[in-house]
N, C-alpha and C positions, 0 to 999 in steps of 0.2 A: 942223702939218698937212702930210702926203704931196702932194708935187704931182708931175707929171712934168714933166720938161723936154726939149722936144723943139726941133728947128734944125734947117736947111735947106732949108727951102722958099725963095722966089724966083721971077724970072722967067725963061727959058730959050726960045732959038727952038725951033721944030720941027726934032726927030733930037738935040736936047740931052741933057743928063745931069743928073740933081739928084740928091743922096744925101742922106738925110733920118734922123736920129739920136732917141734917144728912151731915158730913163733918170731913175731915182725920183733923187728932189731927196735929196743928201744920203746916197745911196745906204741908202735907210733901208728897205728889204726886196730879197730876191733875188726875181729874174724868173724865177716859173715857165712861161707862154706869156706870147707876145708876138704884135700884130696892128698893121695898120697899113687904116684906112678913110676913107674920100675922104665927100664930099656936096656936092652941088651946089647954089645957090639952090632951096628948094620940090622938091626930092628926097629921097628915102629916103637915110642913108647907108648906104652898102656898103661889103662887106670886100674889103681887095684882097689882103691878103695876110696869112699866119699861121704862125707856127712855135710847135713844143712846147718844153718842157722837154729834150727828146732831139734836138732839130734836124729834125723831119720837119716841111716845108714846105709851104705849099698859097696856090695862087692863085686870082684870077679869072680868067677864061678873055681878059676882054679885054686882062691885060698878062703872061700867058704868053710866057717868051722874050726879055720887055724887062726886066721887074723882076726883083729876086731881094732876098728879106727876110733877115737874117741875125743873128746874134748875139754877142757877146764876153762872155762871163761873167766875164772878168779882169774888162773894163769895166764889167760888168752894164748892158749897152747894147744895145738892138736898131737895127739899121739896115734902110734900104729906101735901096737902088740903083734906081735909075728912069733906062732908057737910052729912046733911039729916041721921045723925046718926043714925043705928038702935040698938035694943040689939044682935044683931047675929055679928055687928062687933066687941063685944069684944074678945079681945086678945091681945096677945105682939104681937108688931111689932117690924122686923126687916129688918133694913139696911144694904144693900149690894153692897160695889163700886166696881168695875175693874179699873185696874189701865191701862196706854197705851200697859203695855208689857201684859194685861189678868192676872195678879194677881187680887185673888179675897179677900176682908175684910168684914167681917161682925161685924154688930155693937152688942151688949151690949143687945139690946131689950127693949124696956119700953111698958107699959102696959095702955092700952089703954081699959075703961071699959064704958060702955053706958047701963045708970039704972038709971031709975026715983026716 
């Protein structure tokens, strides 16, 4: 069974940095889009950020300028860079690949907390 595997979440002060990794177990299909979404206790999740097959990017508006999502297709791995950490970005994050045919996986969640 396809799982993702995703690492780096942790704790971090405010103004910190977490880089957060995400890639099919086994490497056992190529990443057509990749996404990376946060939820908080009794919230909606949201998307924070998203890249195609082609590298065109797209965020939420509240971590424009801190984040940036990115890709290694040697690695077939997506990353999310997370700078200028606040405590409002705590939450689990979650990884979301598409695979070429639109199959969608989502990852497992790790939790990512920012507090002094």
């Amino acid at each position: 069974q396809v799982h993702l595997v995703e690492s780096g979440g942790g704790l971090v002060q405010p103004g910190g940095s977490l880089r957060l990794s995400c890639a099919p177990s086994g490497s056992a299909f190529g990443i057509n889009t990749g996404g990376w979404y946060r939820q908080a206790p009794g919230k909606q999740r949201e998307s924070v950020a998203t890249i195609t097959a082609t590298g065109i990017t797209n965020y939420a508006d509240s971590v424009k300028g801190r984040f940036t999502i990115s890709r290694d297709n040697a690695k077939n791995t997506v990353y999310l860079q997370m700078n200028s950490l606040k405590p409002d970005d705590t939450d689990v994050y979650y990884c979301k690949l598409d695979d070429y045919g639109w199959k969608e996986y989502w990852g497992q969640g790790t939790q990512v907390t920012v507090s002094s």
